[in-house]
C-alpha positions as CSV (number, residue, x, y, z in Angstrom):
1,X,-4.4,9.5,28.4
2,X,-7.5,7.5,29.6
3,X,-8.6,5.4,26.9
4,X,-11.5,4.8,28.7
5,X,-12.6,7.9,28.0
6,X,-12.5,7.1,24.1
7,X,-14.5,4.0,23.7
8,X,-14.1,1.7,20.9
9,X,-16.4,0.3,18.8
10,X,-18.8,3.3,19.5
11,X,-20.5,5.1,16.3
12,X,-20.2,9.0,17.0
13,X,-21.5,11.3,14.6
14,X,-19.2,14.3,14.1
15,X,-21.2,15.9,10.7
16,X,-24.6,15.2,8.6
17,X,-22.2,12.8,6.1
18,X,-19.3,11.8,8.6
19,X,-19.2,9.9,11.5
20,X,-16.0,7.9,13.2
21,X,-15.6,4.3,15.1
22,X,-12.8,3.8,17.3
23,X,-10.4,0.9,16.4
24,X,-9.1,-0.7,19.5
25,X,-5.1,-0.3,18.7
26,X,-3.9,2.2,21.3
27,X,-0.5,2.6,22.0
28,X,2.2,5.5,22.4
29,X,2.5,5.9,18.8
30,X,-1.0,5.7,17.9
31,X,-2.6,7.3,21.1
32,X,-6.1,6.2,21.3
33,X,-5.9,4.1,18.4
34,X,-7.1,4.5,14.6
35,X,-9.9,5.9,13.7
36,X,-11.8,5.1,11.1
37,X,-14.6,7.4,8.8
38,X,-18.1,6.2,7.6
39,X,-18.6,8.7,4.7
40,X,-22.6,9.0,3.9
41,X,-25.7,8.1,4.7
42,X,-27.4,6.1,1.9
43,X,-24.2,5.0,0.6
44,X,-21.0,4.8,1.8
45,X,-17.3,5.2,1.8
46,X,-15.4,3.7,4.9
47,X,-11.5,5.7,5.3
48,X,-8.9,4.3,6.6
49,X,-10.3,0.8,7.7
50,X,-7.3,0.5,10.4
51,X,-6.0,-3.3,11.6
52,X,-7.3,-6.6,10.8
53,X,-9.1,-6.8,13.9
54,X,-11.8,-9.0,14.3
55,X,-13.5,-6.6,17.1
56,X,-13.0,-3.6,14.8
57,X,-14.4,-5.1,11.7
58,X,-17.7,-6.3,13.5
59,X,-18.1,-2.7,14.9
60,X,-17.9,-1.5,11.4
61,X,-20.3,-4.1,9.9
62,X,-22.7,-2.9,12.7
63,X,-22.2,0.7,11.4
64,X,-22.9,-0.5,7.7
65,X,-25.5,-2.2,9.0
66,X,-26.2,-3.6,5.0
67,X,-25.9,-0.4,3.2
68,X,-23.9,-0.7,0.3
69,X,-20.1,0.7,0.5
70,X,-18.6,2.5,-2.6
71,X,-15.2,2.7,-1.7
72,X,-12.9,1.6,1.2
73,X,-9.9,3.9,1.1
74,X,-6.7,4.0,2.9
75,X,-4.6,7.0,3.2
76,X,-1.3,5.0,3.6
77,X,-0.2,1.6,4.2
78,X,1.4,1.5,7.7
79,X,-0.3,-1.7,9.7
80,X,-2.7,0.5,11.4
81,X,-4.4,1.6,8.7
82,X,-5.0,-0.4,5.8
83,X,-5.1,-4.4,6.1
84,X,-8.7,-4.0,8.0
85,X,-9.4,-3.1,4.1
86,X,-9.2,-6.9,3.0
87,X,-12.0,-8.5,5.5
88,X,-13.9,-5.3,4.9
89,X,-14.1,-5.9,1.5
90,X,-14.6,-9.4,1.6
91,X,-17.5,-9.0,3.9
92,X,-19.4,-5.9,2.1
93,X,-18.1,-6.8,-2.0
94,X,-16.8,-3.5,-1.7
95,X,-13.6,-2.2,-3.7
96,X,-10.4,-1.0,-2.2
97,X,-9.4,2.5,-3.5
98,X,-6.7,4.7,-2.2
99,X,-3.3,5.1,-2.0
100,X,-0.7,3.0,-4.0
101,X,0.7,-0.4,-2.4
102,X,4.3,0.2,-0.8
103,X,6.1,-2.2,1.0
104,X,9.1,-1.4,2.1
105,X,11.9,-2.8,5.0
106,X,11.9,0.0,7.1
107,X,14.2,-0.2,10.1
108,X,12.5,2.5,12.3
109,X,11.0,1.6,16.0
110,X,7.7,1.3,15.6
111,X,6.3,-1.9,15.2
112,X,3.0,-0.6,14.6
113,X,3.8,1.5,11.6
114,X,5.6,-1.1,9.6
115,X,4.1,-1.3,6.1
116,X,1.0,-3.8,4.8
117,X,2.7,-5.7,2.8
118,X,-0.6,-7.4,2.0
119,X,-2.7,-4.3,0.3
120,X,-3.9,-4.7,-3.1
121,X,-6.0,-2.2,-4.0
122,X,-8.6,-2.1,-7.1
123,X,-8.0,1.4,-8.1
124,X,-5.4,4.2,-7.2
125,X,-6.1,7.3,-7.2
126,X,-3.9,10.3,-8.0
127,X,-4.3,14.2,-7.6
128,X,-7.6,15.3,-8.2
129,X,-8.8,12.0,-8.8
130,X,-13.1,11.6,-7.1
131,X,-15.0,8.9,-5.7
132,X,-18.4,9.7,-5.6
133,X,-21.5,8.8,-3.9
134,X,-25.4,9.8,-2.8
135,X,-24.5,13.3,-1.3
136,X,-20.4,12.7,-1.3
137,X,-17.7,13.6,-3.3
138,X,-14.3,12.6,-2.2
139,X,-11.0,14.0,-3.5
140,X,-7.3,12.9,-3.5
141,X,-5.2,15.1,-2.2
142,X,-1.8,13.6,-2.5
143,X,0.2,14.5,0.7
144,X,3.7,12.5,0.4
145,X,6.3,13.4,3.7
146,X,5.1,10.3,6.1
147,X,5.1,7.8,3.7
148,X,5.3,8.7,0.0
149,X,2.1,7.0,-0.7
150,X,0.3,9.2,1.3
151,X,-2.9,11.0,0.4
152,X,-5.8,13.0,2.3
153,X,-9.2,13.1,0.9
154,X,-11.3,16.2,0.9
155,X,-15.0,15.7,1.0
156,X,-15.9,18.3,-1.4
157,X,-19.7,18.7,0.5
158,X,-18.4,19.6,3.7
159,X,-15.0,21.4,3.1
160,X,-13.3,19.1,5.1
161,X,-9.8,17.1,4.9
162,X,-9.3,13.5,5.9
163,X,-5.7,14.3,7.0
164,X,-4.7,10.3,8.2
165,X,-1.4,10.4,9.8
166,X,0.0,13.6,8.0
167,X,-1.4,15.7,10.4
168,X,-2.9,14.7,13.5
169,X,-5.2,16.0,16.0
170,X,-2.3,15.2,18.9
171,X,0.9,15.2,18.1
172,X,3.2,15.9,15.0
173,X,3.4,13.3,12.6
174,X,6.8,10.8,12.7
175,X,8.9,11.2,9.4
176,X,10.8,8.2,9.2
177,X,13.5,7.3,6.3
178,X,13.9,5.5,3.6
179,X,10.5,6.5,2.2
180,X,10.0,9.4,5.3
181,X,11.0,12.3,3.7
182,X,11.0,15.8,5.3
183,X,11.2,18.5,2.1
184,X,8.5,16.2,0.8
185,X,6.6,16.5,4.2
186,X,7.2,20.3,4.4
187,X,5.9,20.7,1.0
188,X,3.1,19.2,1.5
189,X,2.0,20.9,4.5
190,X,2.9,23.9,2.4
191,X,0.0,22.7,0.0
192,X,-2.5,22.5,2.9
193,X,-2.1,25.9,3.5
194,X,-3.3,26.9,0.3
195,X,-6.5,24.9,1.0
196,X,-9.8,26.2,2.3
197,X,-10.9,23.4,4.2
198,X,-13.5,24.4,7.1
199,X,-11.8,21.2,9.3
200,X,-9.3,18.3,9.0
201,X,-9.9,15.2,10.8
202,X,-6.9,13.3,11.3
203,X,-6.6,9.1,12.2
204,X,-5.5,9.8,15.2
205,X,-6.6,12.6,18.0
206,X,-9.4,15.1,17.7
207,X,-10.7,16.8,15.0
208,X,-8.8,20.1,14.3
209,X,-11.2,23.2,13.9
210,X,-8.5,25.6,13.3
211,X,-6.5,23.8,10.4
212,X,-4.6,26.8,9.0
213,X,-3.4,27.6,12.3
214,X,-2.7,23.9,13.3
215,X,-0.4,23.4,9.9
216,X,1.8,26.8,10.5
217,X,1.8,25.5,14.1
218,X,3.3,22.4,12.4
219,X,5.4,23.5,10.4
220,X,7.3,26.4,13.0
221,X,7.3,23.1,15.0
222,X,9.5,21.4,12.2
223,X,11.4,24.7,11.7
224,X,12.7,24.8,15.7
225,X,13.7,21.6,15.6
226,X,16.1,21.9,12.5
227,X,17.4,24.8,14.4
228,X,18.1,23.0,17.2
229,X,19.8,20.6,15.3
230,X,21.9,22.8,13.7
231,X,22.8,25.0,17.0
232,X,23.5,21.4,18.5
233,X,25.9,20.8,15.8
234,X,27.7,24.3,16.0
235,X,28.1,23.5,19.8
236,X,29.7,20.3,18.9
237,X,32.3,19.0,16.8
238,X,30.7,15.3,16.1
239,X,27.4,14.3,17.4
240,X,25.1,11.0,17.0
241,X,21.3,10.8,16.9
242,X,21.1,9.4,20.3
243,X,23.0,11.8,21.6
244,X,21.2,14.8,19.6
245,X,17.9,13.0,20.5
246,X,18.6,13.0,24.5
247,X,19.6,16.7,24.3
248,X,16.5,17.7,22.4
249,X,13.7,15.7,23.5
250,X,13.8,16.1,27.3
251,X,10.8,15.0,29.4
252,X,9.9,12.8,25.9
253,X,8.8,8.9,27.0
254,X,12.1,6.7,26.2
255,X,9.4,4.9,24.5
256,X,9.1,7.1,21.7
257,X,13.2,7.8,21.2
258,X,13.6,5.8,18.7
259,X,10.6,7.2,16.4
260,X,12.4,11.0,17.5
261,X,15.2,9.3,16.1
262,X,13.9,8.8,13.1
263,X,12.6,12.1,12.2
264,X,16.0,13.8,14.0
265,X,17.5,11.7,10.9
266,X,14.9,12.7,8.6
267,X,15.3,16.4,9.3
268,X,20.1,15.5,8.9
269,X,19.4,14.3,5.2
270,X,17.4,17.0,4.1
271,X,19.8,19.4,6.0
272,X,22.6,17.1,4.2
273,X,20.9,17.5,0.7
274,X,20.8,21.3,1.2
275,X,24.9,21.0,1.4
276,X,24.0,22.3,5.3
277,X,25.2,18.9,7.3
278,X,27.5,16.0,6.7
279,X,28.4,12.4,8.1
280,X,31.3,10.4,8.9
281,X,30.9,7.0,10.3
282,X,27.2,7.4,11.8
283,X,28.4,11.3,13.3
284,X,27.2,14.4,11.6
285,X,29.1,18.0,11.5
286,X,28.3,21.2,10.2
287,X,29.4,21.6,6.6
288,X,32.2,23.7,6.0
């Protein structure tokens, strides 16, 4: 990846009422960072206002550029997402409305993803619950799997899905316990598929044109690996995360073991809660 080649800061149009900025947070986990959607043209929405980041949230007052903002709404509360929604509103008097707070320990790797322990928002929306303005309709489409707080937002114009960080344009999305959880996850993607949305576009990676295909892609993704896991575990008496996770994520960089880590255990409990896998002192077996 050449982040040069995805400037931040940068306004790029991608449809008559949608248009993206850049936030400049790249990393492995995030890949070219966060990006964040101006929704409208007279009015606004602005999703998933990513960091607090000085640089970002002058890009995005640029964008504004003293149009008034409806709604700034998060899809979940890791750290790349949502506390850019406190200086936003305090510069533009706009409300924060999204997802739920959640602020949990989570002992997972990634240091980017911890929670915002910070976000308050005005209003939460549920299911079904809109935000409206000149020309938009947005949606809550509740999407829990990633984080349990997690929603999408359909903009109901366009036939398109906000997706944040359950599924992205480049990679498949890290399911990481406590509040990770993979039925949840499946089900969800599950939902998507009995959607009729044109295009998704995700916080992170390109937009996907093809989202049907791109969620079955998904989820046969998810199904291979809890078949490796459980051939793994037929093959051996015992086995331990790490050593699952070197076996099944060859050619992966040793940056990112400890996020496959997470979702390897992710994908044990909800084998485990399906009587399929259990654990003795941090090893897992094949149920009986």
């Amino acid at each position: 990846m050449d982040v040069k080649e995805f400037p931040t800061g940068e306004l790029m149009r991608l449809s008559p009422l949608v248009a993206r900025v850049l936030a400049p947070n790249p990393s492995p986990f995030t890949y070219t960072g966060t990006q964040t959607y101006v929704v409208g043209e007279s009015d606004l929405a602005v999703i998933d206002p990513g960091p607090d980041d000085a640089e970002h949230l002058a890009a995005l007052m640029r964008v504004i550029g003293g149009r008034p903002v409806r709604a700034i709404m998060s899809t979940h509360t890791h750290r790349d997402h949502s506390p850019g929604s406190r200086p936003l509103s305090e510069a533009t008097g706009a409300p924060i409305i999204g997802c739920a707070p959640l602020a949990l320990q989570d002992d997972g790797p990634r240091a980017d993803a911890a929670f915002d322990e910070g976000y308050a928002p005005h209003r939460v929306l549920l299911e079904g619950d809109h935000v409206q303005g000149e020309g938009w309709t947005l949606q809550a489409v509740a999407t829990p799997g990633h984080t349990s707080n997690h929603l999408c937002f359909a903009l109901l114009e366009e036939k398109v899905l906000f997706t944040g960080d359950h599924v992205m344009g480049w990679s498949t999305s890290v399911i990481s316990p406590p509040d990770g959880d993979m039925a949840a996850y499946m089900a969800s993607m599950q939902k998507l598929l009995g959607r009729d949305d044109l295009i998704y576009y995700p916080a992170h990676g390109e937009p996907v044109d093809q989202p049907q295909r791109w969620v079955r892609s998904m989820m046969g993704h998810r199904k291979h690996r809890e078949g490796q896991i459980l051939r793994y575990l037929r093959a051996h008496e015992t086995a331990s995360i790490p050593e699952m996770v070197e076996k099944m994520y060859k050619g992966v960089d040793p940056r990112l073991y400890g996020a496959a880590g997470r979702s390897v255990l992710a994908h044990l409990l909800d084998l485990q809660a399906r009587n399929l896998v259990f654990s003795e002192n941090d090893r897992w077996k094949i149920a009986a």
